[in-house]
C-alpha positions in Angstrom: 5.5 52.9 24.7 3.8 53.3 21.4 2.9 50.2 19.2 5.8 50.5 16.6 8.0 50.1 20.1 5.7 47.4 20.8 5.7 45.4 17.3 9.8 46.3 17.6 10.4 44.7 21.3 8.3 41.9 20.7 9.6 41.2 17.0 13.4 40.9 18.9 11.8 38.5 21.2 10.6 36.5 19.2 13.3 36.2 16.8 15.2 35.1 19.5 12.9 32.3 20.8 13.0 31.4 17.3 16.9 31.6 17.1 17.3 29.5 19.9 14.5 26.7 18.5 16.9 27.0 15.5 20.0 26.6 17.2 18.3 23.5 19.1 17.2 21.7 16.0 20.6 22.2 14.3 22.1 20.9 17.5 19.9 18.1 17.8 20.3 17.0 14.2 24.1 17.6 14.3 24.3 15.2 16.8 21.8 12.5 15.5 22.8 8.6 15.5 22.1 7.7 12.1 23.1 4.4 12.1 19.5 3.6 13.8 20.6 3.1 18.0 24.2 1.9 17.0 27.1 3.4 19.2 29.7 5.6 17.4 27.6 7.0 14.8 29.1 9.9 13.5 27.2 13.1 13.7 25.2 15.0 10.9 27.0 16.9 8.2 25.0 19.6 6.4 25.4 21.8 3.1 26.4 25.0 4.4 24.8 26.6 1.6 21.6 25.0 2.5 21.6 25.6 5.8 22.5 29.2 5.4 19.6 29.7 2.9 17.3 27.3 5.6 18.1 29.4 8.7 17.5 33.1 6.7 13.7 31.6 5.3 13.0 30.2 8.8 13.9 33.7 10.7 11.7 35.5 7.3 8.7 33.2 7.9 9.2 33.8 12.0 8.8 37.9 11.7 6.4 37.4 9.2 4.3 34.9 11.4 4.6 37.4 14.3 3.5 40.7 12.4 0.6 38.5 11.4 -0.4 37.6 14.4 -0.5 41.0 15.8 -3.1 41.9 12.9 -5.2 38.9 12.5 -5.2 35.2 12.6 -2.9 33.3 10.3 -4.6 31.5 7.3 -3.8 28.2 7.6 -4.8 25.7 4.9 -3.5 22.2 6.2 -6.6 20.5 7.1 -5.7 19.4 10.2 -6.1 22.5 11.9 -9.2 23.9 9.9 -12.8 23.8 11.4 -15.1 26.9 13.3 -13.2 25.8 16.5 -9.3 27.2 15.0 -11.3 30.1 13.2 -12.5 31.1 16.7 -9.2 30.7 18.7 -6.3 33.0 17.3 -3.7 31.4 20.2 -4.7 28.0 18.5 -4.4 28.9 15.2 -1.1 30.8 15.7 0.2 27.8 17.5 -0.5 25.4 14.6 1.2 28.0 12.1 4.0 28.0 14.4 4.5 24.1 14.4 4.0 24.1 10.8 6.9 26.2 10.3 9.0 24.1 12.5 7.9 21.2 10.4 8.8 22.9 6.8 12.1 24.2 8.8 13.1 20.5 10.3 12.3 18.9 7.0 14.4 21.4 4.8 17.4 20.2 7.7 16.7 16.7 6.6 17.4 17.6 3.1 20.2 19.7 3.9 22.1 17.2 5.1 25.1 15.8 3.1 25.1 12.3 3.0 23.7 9.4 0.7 20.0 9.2 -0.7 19.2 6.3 1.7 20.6 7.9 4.8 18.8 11.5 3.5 15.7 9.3 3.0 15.6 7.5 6.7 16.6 10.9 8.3 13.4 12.5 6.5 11.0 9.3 6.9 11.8 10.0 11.0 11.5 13.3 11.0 8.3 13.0 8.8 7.0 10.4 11.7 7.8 13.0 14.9 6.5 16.0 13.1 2.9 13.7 12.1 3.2 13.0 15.9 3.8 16.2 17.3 1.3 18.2 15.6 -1.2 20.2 18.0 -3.8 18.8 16.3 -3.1 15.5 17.8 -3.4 16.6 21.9 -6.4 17.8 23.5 -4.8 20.2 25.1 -4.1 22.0 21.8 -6.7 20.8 19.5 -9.1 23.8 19.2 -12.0 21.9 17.4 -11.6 19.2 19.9 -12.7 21.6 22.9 -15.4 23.1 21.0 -16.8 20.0 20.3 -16.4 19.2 24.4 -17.9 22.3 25.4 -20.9 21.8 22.8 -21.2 18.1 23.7 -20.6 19.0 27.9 -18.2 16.7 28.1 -20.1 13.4 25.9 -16.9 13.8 22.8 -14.7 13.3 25.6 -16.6 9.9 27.6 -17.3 8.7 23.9 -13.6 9.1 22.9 -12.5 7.0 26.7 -14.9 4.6 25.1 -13.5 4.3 21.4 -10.1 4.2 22.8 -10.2 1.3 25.5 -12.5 -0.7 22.4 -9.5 0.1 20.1 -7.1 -1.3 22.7 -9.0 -4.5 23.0 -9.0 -5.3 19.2 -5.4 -4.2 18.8 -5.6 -1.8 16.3 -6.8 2.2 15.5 -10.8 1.8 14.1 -10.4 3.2 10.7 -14.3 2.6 10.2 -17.3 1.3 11.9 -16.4 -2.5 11.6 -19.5 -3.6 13.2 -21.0 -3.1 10.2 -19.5 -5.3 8.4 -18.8 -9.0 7.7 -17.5 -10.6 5.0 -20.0 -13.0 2.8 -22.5 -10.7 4.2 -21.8 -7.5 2.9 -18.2 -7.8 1.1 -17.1 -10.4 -0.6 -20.5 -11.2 -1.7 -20.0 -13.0 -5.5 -21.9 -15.8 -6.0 -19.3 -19.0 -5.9 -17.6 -22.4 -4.4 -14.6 -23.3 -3.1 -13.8 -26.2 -5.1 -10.2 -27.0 -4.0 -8.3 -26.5 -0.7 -5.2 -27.1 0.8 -3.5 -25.9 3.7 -2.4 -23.1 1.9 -5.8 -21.8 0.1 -8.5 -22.2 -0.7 -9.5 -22.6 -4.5 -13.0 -20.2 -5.5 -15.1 -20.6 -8.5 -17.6 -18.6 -9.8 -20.8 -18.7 -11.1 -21.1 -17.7 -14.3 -23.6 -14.5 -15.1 -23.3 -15.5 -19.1 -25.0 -17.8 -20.8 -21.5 -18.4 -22.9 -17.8 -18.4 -21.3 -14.6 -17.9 -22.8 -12.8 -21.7 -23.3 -9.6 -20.4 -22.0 -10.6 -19.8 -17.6 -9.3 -16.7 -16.1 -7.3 -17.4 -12.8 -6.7 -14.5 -10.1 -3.5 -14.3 -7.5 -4.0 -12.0 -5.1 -1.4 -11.0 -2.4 -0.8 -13.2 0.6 -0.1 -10.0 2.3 -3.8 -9.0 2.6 -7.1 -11.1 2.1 -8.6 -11.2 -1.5 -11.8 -9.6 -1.2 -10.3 -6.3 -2.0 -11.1 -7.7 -5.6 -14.6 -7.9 -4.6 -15.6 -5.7 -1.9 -18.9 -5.0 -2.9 -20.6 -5.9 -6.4 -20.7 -2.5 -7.7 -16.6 -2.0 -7.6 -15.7 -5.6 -7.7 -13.1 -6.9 -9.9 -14.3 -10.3 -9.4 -17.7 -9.9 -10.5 -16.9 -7.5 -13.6 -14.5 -10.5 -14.9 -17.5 -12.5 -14.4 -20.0 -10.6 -16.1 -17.2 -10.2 -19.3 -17.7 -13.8 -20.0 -14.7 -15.3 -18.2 -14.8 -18.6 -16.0 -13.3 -16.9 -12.8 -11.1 -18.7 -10.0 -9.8 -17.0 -7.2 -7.3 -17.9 -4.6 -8.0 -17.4 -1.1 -4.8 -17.6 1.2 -5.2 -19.1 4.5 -4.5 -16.5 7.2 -1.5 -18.3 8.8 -1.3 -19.9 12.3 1.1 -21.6 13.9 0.6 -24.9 11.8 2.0 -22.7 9.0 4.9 -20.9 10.4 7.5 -23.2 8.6 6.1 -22.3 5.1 8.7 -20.9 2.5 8.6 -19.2 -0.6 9.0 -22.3 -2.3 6.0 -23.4 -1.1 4.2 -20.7 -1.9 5.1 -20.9 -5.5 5.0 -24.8 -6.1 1.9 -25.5 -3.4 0.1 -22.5 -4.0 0.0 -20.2 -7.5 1.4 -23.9 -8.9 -1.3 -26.1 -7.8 -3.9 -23.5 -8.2 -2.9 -23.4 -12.3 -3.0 -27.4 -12.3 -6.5 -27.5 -10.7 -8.0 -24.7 -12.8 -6.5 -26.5 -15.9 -8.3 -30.4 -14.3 -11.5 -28.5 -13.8 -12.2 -26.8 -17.1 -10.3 -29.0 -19.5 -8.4 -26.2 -20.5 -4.9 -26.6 -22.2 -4.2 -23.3 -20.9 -5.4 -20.4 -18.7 -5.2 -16.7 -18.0 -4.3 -15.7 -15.3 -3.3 -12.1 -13.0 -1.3 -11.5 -10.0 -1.5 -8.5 -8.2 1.0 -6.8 -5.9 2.7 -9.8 -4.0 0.7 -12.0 -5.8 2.4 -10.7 -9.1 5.3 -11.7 -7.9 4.6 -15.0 -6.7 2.9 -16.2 -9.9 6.2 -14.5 -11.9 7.7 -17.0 -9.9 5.6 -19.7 -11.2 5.9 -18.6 -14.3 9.8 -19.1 -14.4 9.6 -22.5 -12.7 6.7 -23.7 -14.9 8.9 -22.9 -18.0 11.9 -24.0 -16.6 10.4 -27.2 -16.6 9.1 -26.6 -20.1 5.4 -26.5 -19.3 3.6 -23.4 -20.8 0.1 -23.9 -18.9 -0.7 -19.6 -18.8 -1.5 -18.4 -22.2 -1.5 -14.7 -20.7 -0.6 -13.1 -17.7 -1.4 -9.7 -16.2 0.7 -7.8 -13.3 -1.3 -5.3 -11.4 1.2 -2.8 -9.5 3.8 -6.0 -8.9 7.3 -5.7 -8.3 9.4 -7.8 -10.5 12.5 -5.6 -10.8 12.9 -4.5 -7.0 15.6 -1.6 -7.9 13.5 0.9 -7.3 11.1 -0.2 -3.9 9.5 3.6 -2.8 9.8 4.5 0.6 10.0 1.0 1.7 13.9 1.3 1.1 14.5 3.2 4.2 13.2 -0.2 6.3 16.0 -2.3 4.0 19.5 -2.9 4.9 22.0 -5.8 5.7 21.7 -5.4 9.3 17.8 -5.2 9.1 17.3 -8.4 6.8 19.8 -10.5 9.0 17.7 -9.8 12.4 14.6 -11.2 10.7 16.3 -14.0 9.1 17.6 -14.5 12.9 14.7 -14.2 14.3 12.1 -15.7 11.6 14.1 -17.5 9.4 13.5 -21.4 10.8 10.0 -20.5 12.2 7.9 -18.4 13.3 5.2 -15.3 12.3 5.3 -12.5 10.9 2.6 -10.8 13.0 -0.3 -9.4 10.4 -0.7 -6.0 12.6 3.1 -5.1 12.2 3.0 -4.8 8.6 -0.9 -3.5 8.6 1.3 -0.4 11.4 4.1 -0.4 9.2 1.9 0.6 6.0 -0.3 2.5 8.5 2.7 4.9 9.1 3.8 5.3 5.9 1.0 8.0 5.6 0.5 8.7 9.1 -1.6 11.5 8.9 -4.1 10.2 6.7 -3.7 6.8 8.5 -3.4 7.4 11.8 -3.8 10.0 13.4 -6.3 11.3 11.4 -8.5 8.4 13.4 -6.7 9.1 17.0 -7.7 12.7 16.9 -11.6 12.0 15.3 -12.0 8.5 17.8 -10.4 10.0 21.0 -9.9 13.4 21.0 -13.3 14.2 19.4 -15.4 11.0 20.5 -16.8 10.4 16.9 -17.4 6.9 15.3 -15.5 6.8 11.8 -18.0 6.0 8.6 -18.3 3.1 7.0 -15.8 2.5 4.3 -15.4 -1.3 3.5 -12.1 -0.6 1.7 -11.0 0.3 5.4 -12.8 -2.4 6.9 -10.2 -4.6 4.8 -7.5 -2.9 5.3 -7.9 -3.5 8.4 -8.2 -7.6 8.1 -4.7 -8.2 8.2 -3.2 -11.1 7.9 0.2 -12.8 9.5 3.2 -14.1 7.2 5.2 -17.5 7.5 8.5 -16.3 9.1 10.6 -18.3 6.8 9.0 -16.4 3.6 9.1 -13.6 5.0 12.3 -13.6 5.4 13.6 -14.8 2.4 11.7 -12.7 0.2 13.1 -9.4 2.2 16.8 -10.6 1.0 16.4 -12.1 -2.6 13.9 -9.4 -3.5 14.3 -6.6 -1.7 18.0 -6.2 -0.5 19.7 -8.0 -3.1 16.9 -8.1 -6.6 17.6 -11.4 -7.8 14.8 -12.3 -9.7 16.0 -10.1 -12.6 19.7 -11.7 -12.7 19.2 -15.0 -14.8 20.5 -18.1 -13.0 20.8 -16.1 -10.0 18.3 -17.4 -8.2 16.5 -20.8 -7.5 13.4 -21.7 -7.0 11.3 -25.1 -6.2 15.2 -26.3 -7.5 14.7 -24.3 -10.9 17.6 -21.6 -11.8 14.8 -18.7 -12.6 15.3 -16.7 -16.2 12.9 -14.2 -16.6 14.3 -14.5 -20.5 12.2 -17.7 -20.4 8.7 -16.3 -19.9 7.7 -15.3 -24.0 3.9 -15.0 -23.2 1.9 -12.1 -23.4 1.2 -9.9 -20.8 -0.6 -6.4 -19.5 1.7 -4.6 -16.9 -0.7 -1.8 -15.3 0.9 0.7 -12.3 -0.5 2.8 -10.7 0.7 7.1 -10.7 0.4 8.0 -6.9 1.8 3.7 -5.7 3.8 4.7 -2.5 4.4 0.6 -2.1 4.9 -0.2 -5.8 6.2 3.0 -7.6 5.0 3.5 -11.2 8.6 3.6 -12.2 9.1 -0.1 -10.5 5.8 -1.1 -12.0 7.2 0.3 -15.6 10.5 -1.7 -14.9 8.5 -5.1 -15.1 8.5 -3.9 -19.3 12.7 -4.4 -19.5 12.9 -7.8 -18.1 10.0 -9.7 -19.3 10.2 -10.6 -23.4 7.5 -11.5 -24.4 4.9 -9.2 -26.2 3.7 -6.3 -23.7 1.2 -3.7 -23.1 1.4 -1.1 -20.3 -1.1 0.9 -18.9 -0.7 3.7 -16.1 -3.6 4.8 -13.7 -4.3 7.9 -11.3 -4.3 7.5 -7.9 -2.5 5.1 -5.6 -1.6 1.3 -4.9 -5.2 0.4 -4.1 -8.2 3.2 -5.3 -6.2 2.8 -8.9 -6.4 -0.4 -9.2 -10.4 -0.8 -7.6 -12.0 2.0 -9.9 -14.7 0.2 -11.8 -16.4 1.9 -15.0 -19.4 2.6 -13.9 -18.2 5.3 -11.8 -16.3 7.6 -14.4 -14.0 8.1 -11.6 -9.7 9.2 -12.6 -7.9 8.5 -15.8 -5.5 5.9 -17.4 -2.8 6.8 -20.0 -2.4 4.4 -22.9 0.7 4.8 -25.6 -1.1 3.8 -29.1 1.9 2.9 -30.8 3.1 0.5 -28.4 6.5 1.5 -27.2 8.5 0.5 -24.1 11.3 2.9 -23.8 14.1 2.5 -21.2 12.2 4.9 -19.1 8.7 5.7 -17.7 9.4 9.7 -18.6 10.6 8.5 -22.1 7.0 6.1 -22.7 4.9 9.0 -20.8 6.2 11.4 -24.0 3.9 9.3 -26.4 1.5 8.4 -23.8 -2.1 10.3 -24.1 -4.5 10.3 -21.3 -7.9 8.4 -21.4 -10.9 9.3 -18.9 -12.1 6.6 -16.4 -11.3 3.8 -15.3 -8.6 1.2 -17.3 -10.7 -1.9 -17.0 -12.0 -1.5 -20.3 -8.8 -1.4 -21.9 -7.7 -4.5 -20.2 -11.1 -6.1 -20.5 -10.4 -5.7 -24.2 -6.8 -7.1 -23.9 -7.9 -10.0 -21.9 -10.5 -11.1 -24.5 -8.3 -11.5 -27.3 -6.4 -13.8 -25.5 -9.3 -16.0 -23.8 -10.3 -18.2 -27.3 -13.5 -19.0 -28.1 -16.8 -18.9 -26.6 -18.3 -22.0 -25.1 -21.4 -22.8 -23.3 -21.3 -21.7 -19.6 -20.9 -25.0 -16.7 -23.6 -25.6 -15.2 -22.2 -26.3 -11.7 -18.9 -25.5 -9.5 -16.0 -27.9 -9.8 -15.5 -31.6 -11.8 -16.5 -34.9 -10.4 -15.9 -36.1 -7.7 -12.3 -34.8 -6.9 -13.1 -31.1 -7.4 -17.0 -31.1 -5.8 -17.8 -27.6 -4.0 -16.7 -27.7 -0.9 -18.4 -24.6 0.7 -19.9 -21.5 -0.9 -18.0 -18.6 -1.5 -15.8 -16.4 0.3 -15.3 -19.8 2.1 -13.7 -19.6 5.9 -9.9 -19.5 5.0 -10.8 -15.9 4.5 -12.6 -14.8 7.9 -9.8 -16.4 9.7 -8.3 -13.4 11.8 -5.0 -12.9 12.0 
């Protein structure tokens, strides 16, 4: 037989293994339950022009994959199968192109089906999830570089990665860096401070100033209860913390409490009145000040909106200014959080958290985990087990993987007035510490800044915040994502921000992006200037932490509500 008979028999073959992995697929998503483990679901329903235009690519791609192989290895440039190891091994390298044309293939299904965005969004987010798990990358078996590194190594990668995997077992979660090496008040969260207030909530942080003048009006930051606040001041060359300090503003910070069992009664309301609330009161008793500034960011932006509206329902204007970093206060648009949402979903936690209870921290550190499970997961199974090797030392990772647990009852009420049902932005709608809340109410200033690649806060939802709030506004977008936008200090010239210099808030992020022009680095200066025009004059800088005897330093800063593990 001659090798055009050859290339001819074994193209037939194998476009009929690949017609039959087609056929299987179809069949498979045809007869999906997509009413998530509910009996009676009714099966799949597909654009047949789609599909039609799906199956012809897929059995294109297949002969083209096959005559490729024949010649030469195929170039693969996902770099989860690149390395000397897949170079060396064609069977290895066809096999990855092979799954990765089963993964564009199985994802074009999940947009061909006909059905509603959220149901089209929850069948990709699975299949997005089993394809991340399934790649050959992620089994030693498979993994190419994984075995060179075995052979090399004569077996060490392999007795190292036993090692890294039973350690990760004990501490409950993937090691997404070396976090021996750290320890907070050590070497993160290192700014020189006091805790000058504390309740069973938080604690209350003060700073010491690194000016000899301060502005009158102090500068108050809310950071979400979600995660621990030293993400604002990691280490002093890309703290947010310190750089506030070093601008001349007298800097609080609240430290949530990591919540135990004590706590698992709390509610929203007493998040907003005993938290963000009594924070502003005891800032204000400490400095004199008739009124702060003060930021929120994510979940914390939220829960000092909150304040904001019960504070001026009650006709009290203590916050002169107020800045939103990537906060949801419209919750129309929520990202790819919207496919965990639903009636059905919101009800089981209020069932089963609603009177009591936790919200375990290392749930919703694996939930965020697997909403980039590549990067976040199993990027660290295949390079901790599979290869034996000790991740580097990150300290933004090291906090991200301090997590912290959630009051059941909060929890759960924030899923259904935020989440499912957006009631914050329908005035009287919704009550709070007994206040109706109308975002109509809150007339102050404020700097609304989003970030371009936010996956938990998309920039359209952190635009949104610019339709319901009235008062005078400036909004400000930044590259990257929801945490490496926000913590990219100047010194480091690192991304861009976009600024619009005439100061319009269209309807529409696209519409305010028209007149928007990009700036290079980071955004802090432009909010650093902001801030400043609303802090008042300067005044000589305190020459200790707190106020008499009622607000006397406590501790020194980070304090140990923040190395509390969940």
């Amino acid at each position: 037989m001659n090798s055009e008979a050859l290339w001819a028999q074994g193209a037939q073959q194998f476009q009929q293994i690949f017609g039959d992995s087609w056929t299987k697929a179809l069949q498979s998503f045809q007869s999906a339950d997509v009413a998530g483990g509910m009996p009676g679901a009714a099966p799949l329903q597909f654009s047949s022009t789609k599909l039609q235009a799906l199956q012809q690519q897929y059995l294109h791609d297949a002969k083209e994959l096959w005559a490729q192989g024949l010649q030469a290895a195929p170039e693969i440039k996902d770099r989860r199968f690149t390395g000397e190891g897949w170079a060396a091994n064609p069977v290895a390298t066809f096999s990855a192109a092979a799954y990765l044309l089963n993964a564009r293939t199985l994802m074009g299904l999940a947009d061909a089906v006909e059905a509603d965005a959220k149901t089209r969004a929850r069948i990709r987010f699975g299949v997005e999830q089993w394809m991340a798990a399934m790649a050959p990358s992620n089994f030693l078996a498979f993994n190419a570089e994984a075995q060179k590194k075995a052979i090399e190594t004569k077996g060490e990668s392999i007795a190292k990665g036993m090692q890294n995997l039973l350690h990760d077992i004990t501490q409950g979660h993937v090691s997404m860096t070396d976090e021996s090496l750290f320890e907070v008040g050590r070497n993160v969260a290192t700014t020189e401070g006091a805790v000058v207030f504390e309740n069973e909530l938080f604690q209350l942080l003060e700073y010491k100033p690194l000016t000899t003048k301060v502005f009158e009006r102090p500068f108050l930051l809310v950071p979400p209860c979600i995660n621990k606040f030293y993400i604002l001041d990691l280490q002093p060359e890309n703290s947010l913390i310190r750089y506030a300090v070093e601008q001349g503003h007298r800097t609080f910070v609240v430290s949530w409490r990591n919540p135990d069992d004590s706590l698992a009664h709390k509610t929203w309301d007493d998040y907003v009145e005993d938290g963000v609330m009594a924070a502003i009161d005891v800032v204000q008793n400490i400095t004199g000040a008739e009124q702060i500034n003060a930021l929120g960011f994510c979940v914390g932006g939220t829960i000092l909106s909150n304040a904001l509206a019960v504070l001026a329902a009650r006709g009290d204007e203590p916050v002169a200014s107020a800045t939103f970093l990537t906060t949801l206060i419209d919750f129309t648009d929520t990202g790819i959080l919207d496919v965990f949402i639903d009636e059905g979903m919101v009800k089981y936690r209020e069932m089963q958290l609603g009177k009591g209870g936790l919200m375990k921290g290392q749930d919703l550190a694996s939930t965020f985990s697997f909403l980039r499970p590549n990067d976040l997961v199993w990027n660290y199974v295949v390079g901790n087990y599979l290869k034996g090797e000790t991740p580097p030392p990150f300290d933004l990772l090291y906090w991200n993987s301090d997590s912290t647990n959630l009051p059941g009852p909060f929890y759960a009420w924030y899923l259904r007035n935020f989440y499912l049902e957006n009631n914050l932005v329908k005035p009287g709608k919704l009550t709070v510490c007994g206040e109706k809340m109308d975002l109509s109410n809150l007339t102050l200033p404020v700097y609304v800044y989003g970030s371009r690649e936010d996956h938990i806060v998309p920039i359209n939802a952190a635009y949104a915040s610019t339709q319901v709030l009235p008062g005078k506004k400036r909004f400000v977008m930044g590259a990257s994502g929801h945490i490496a936008g926000v913590i990219n200090p100047p010194a480091k010239g690192k991304r861009s921000h976009w600024i619009r210099a005439d100061g319009k808030l269209p309807a529409t992020l696209d519409q305010w992006l028209e007149g928007a022009t990009e700036h290079p680095g980071s955004w802090w200066t432009d909010w650093s200037g902001w801030l400043k025009g609303h802090a008042g004059k300067q005044i000589a800088a305190p020459k200790g932490y707190g106020k008499g005897a009622r607000f006397k330093a406590i501790e020194p800063a980070p304090g140990r509500y923040v190395k509390e593990k969940a």
